[in-house]
N, CA, C and O atoms as a Tripos MOL2 file, in Angstrom:
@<TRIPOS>MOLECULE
protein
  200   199    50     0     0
PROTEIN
NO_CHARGES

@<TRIPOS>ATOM
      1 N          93.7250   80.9010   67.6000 N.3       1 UNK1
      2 CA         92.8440   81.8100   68.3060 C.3       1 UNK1
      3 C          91.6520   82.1270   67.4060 C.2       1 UNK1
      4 O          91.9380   82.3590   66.2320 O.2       1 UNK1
      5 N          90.4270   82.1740   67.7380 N.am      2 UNK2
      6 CA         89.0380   82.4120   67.3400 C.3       2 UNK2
      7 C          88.7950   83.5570   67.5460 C.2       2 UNK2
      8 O          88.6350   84.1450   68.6150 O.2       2 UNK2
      9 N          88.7420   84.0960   66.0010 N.am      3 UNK3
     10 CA         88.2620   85.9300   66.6950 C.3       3 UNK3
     11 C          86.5350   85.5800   67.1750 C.2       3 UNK3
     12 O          85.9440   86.5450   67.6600 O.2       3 UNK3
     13 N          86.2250   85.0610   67.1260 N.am      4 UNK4
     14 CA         84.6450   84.7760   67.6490 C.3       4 UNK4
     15 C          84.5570   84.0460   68.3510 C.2       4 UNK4
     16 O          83.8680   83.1060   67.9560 O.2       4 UNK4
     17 N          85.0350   83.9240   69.5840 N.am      5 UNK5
     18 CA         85.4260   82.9210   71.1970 C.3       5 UNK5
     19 C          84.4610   83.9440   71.9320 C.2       5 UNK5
     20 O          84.7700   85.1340   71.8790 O.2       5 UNK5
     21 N          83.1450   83.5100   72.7140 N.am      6 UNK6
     22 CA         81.8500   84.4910   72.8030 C.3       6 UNK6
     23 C          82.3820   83.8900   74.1990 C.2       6 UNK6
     24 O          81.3830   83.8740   74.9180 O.2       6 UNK6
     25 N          83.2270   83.5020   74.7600 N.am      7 UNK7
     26 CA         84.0950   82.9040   76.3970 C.3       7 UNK7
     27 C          84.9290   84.1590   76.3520 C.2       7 UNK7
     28 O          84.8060   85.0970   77.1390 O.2       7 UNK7
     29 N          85.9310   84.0760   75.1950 N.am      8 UNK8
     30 CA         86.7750   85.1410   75.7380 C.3       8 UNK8
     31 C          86.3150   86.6300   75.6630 C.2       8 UNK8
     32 O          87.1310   87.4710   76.0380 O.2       8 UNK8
     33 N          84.7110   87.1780   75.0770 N.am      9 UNK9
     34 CA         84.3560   88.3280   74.8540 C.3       9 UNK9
     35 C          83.5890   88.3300   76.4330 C.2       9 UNK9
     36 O          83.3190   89.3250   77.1070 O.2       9 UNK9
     37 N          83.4460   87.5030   76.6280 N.am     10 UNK10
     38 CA         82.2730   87.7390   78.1080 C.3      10 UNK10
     39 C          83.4440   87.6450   79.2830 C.2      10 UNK10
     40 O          83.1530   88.2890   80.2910 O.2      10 UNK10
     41 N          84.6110   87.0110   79.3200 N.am     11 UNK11
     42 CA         85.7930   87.1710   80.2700 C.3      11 UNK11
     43 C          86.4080   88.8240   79.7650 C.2      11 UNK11
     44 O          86.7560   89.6260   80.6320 O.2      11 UNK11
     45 N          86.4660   89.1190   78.4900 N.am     12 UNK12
     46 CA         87.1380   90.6140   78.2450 C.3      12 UNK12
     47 C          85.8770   92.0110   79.0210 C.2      12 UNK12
     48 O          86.1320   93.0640   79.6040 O.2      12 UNK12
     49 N          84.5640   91.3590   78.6630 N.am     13 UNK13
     50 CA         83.8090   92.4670   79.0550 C.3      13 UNK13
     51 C          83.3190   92.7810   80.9200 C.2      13 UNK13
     52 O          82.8050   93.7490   81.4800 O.2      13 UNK13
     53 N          83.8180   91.3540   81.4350 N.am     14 UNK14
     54 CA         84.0310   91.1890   82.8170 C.3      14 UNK14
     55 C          84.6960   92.1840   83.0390 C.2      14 UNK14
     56 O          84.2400   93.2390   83.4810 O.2      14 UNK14
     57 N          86.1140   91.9140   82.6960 N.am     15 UNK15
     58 CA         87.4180   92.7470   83.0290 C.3      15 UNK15
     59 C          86.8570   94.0690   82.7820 C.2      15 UNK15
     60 O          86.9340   94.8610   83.7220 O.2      15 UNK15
     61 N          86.5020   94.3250   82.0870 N.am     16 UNK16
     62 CA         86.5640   95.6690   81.6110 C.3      16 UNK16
     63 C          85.2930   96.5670   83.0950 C.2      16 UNK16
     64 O          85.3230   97.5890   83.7800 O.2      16 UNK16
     65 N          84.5610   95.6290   82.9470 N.am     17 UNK17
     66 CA         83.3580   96.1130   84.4290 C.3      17 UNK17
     67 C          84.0640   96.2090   85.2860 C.2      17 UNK17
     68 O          84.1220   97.3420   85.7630 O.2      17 UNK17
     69 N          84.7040   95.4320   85.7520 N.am     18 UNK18
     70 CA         85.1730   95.5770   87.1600 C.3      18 UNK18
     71 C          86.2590   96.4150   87.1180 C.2      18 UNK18
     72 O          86.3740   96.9060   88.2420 O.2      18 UNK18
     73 N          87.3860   96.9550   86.1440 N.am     19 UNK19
     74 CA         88.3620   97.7040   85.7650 C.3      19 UNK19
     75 C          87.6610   99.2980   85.9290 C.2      19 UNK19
     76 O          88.2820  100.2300   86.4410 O.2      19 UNK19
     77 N          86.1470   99.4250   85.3510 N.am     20 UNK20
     78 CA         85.4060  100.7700   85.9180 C.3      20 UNK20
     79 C          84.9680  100.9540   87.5050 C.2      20 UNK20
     80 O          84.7480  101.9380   88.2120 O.2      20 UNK20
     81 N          84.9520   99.5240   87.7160 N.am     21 UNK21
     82 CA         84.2370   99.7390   88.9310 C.3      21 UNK21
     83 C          85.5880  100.1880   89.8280 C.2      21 UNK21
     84 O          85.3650  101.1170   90.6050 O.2      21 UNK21
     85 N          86.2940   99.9150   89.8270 N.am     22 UNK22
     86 CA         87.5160   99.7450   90.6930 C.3      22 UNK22
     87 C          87.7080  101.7600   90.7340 C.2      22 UNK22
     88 O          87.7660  102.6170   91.6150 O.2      22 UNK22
     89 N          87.7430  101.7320   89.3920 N.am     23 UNK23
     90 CA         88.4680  103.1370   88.9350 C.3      23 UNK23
     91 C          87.6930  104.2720   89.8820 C.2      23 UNK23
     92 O          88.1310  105.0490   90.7300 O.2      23 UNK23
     93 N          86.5370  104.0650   89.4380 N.am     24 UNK24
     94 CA         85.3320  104.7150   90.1550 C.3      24 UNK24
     95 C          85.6520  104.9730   91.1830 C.2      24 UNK24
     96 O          85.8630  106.1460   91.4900 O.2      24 UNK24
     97 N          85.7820  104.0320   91.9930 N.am     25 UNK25
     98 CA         85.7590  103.7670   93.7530 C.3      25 UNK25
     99 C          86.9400  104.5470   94.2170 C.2      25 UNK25
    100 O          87.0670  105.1150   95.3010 O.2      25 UNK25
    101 N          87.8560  104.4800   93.1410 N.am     26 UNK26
    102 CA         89.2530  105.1310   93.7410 C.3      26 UNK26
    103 C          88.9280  106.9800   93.2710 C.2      26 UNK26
    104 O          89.3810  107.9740   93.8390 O.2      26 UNK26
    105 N          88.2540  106.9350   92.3920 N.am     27 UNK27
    106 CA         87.7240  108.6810   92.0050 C.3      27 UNK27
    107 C          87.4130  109.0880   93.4980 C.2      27 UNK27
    108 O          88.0530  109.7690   94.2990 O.2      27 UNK27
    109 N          86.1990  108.4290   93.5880 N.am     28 UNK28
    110 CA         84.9420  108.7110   94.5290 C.3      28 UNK28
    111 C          85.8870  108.8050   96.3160 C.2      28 UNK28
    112 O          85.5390  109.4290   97.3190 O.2      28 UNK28
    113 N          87.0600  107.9630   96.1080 N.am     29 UNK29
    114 CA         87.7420  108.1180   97.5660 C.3      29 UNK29
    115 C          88.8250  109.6140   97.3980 C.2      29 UNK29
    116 O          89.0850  110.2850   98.3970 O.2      29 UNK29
    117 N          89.4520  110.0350   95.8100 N.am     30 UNK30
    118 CA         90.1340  111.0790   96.2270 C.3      30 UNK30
    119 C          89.2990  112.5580   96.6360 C.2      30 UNK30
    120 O          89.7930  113.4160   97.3670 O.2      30 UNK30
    121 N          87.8870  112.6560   95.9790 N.am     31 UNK31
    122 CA         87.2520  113.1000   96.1890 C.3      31 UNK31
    123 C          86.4650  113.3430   97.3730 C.2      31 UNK31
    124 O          86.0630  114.4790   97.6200 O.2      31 UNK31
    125 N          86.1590  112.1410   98.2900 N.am     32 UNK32
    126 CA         86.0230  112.4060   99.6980 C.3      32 UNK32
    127 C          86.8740  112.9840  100.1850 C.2      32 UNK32
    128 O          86.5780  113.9250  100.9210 O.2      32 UNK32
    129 N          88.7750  112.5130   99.8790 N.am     33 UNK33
    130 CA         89.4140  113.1670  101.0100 C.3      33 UNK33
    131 C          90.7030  114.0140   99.9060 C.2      33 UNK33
    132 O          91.7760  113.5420   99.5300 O.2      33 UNK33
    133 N          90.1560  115.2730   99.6290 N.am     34 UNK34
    134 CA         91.2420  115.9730   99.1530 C.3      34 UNK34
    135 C          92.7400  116.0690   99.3210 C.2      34 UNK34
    136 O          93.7320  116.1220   98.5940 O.2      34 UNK34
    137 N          92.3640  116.0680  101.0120 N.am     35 UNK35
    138 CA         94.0670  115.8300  101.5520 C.3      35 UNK35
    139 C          94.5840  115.3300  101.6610 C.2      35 UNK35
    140 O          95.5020  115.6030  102.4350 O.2      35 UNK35
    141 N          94.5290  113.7960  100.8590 N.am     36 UNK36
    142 CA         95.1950  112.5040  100.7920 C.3      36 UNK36
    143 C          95.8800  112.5790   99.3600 C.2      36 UNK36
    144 O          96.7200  111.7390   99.0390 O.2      36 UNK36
    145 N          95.4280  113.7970   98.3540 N.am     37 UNK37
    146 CA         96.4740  114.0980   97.4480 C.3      37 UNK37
    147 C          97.0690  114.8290   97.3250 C.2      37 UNK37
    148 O          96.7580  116.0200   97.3330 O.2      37 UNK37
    149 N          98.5700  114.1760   97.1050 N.am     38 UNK38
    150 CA        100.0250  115.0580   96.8610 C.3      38 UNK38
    151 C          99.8010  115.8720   96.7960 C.2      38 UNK38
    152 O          98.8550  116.1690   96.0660 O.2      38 UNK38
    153 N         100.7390  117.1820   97.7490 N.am     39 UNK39
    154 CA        100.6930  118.6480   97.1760 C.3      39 UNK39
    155 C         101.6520  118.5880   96.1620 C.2      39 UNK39
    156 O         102.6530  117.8890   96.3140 O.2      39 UNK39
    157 N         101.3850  119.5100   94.7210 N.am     40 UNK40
    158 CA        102.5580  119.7440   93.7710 C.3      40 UNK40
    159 C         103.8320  120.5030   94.8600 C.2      40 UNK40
    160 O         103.3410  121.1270   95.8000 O.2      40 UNK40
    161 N         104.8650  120.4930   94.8160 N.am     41 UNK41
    162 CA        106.1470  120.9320   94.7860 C.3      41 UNK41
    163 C         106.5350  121.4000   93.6900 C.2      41 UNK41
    164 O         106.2980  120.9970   92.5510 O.2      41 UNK41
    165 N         107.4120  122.6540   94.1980 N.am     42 UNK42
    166 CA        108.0070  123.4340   92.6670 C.3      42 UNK42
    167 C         109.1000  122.7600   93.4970 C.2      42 UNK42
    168 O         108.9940  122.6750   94.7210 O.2      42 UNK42
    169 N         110.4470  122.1480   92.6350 N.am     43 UNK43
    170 CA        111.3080  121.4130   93.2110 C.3      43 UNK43
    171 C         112.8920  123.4250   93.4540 C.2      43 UNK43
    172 O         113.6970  123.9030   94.2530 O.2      43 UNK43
    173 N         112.3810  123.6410   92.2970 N.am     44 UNK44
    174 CA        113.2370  124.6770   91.8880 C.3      44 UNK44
    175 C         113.3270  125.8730   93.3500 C.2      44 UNK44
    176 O         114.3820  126.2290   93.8750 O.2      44 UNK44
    177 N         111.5910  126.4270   93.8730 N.am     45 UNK45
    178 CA        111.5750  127.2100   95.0740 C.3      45 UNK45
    179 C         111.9910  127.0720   96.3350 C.2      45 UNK45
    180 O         111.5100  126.3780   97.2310 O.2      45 UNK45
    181 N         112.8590  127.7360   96.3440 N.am     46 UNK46
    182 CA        114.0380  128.1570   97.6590 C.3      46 UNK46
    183 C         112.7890  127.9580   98.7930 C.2      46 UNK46
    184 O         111.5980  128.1650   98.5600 O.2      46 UNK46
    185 N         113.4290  127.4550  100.2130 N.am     47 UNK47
    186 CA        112.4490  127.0310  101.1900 C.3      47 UNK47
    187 C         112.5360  128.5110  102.0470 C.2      47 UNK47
    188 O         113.5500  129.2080  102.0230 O.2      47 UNK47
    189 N         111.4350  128.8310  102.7250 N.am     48 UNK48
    190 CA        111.2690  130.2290  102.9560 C.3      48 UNK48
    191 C         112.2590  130.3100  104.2660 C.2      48 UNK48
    192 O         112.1250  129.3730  105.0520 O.2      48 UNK48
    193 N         113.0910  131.1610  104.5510 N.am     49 UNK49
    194 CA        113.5330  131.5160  105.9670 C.3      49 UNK49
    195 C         113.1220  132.4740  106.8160 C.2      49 UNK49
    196 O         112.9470  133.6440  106.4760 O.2      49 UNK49
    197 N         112.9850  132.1170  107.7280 N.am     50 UNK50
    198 CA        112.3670  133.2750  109.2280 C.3      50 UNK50
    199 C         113.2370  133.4920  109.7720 C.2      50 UNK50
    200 O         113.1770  134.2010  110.7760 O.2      50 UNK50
@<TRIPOS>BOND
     1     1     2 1
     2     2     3 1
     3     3     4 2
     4     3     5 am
     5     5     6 1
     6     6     7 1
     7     7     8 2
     8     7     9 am
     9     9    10 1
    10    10    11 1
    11    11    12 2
    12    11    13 am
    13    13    14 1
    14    14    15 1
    15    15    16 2
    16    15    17 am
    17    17    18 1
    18    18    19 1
    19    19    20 2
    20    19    21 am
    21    21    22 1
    22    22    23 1
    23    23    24 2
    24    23    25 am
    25    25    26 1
    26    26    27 1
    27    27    28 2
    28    27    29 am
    29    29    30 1
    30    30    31 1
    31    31    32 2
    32    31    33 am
    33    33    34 1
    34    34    35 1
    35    35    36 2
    36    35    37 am
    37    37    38 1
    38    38    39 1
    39    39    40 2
    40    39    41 am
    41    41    42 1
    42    42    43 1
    43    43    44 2
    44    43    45 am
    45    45    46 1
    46    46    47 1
    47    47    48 2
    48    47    49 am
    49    49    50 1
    50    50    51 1
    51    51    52 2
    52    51    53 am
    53    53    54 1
    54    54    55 1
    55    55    56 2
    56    55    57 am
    57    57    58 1
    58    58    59 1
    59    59    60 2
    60    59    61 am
    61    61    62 1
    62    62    63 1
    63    63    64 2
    64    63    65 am
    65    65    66 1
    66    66    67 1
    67    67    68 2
    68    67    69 am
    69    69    70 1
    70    70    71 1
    71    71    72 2
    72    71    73 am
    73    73    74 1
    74    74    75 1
    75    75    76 2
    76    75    77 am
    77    77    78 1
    78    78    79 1
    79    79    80 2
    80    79    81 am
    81    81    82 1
    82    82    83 1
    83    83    84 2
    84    83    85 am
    85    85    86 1
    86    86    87 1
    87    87    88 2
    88    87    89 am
    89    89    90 1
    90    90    91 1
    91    91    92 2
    92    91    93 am
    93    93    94 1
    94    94    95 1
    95    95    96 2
    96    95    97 am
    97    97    98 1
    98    98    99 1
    99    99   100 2
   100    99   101 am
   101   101   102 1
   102   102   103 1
   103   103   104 2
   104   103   105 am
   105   105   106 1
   106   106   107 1
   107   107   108 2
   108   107   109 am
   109   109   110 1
   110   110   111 1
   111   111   112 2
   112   111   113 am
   113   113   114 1
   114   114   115 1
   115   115   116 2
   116   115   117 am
   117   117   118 1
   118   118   119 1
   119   119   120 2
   120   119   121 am
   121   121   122 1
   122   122   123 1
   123   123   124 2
   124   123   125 am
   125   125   126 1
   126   126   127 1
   127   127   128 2
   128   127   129 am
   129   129   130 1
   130   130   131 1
   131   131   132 2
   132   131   133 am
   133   133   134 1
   134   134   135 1
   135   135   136 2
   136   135   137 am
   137   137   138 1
   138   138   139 1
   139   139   140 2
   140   139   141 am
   141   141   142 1
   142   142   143 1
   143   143   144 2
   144   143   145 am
   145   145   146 1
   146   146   147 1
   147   147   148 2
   148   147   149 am
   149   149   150 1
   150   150   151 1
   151   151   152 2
   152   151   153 am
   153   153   154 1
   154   154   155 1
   155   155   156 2
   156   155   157 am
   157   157   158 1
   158   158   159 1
   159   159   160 2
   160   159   161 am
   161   161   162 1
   162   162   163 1
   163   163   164 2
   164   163   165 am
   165   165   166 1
   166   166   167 1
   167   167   168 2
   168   167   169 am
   169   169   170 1
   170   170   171 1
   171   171   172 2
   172   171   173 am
   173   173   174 1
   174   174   175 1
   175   175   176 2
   176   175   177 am
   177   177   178 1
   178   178   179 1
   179   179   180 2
   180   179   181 am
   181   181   182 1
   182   182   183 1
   183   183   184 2
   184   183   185 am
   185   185   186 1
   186   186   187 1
   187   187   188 2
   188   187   189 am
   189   189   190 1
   190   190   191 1
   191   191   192 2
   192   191   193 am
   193   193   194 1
   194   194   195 1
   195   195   196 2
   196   195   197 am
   197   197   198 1
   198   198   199 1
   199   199   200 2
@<TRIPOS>SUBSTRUCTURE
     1 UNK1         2 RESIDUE 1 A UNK
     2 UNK2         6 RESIDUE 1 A UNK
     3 UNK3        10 RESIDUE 1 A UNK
     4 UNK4        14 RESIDUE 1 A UNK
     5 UNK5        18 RESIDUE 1 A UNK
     6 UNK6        22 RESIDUE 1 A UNK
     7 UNK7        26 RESIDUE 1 A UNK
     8 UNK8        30 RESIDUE 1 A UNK
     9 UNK9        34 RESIDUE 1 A UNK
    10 UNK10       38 RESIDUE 1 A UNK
    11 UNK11       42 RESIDUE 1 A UNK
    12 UNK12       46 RESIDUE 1 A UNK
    13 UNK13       50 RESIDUE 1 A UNK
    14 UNK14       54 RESIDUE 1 A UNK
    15 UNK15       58 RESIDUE 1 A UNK
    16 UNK16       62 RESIDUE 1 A UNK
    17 UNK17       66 RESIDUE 1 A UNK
    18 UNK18       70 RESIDUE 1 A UNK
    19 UNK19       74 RESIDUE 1 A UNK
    20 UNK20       78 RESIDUE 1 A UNK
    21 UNK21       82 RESIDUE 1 A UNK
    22 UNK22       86 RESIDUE 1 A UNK
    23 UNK23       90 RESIDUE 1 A UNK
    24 UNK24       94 RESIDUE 1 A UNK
    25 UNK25       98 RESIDUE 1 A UNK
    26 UNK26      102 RESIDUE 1 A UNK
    27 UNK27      106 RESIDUE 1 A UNK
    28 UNK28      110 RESIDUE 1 A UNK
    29 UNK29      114 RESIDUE 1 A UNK
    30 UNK30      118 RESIDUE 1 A UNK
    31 UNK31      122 RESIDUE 1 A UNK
    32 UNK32      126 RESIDUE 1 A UNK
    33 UNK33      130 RESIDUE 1 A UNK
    34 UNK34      134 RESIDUE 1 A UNK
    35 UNK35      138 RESIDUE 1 A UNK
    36 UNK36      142 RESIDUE 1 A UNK
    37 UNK37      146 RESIDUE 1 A UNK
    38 UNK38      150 RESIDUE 1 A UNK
    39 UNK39      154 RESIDUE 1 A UNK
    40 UNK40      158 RESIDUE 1 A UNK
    41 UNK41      162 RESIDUE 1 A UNK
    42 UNK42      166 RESIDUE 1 A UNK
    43 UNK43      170 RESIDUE 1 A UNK
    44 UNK44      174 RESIDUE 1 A UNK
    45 UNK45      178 RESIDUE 1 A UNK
    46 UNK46      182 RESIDUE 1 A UNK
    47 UNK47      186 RESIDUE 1 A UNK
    48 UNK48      190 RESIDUE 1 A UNK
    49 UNK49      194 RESIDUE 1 A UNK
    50 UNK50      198 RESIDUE 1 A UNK
């Protein structure tokens, strides 16, 4: 292996772009829709009775 392979630095810095881009997109969607994330649960709190 070649620590100076200027193929495998331009395939690592690919990855790495599209690894933000991805991330991003998934920010930018929990952020449109709040209510598509999990409510916390306290597993421990008794369920209320009426």
């Amino acid at each position: 292996m070649v620590k100076d392979d200027p193929e495998r630095a331009a395939r690592l810095a690919e990855a790495l772009r599209a690894n933000l881009r991805r991330r991003k997109a998934q920010s930018r969607a929990q952020e449109a829709h709040p209510a598509a994330q999990p409510l916390a649960v306290d597993p421990k709190a008794a369920p209320s009775q009426s």
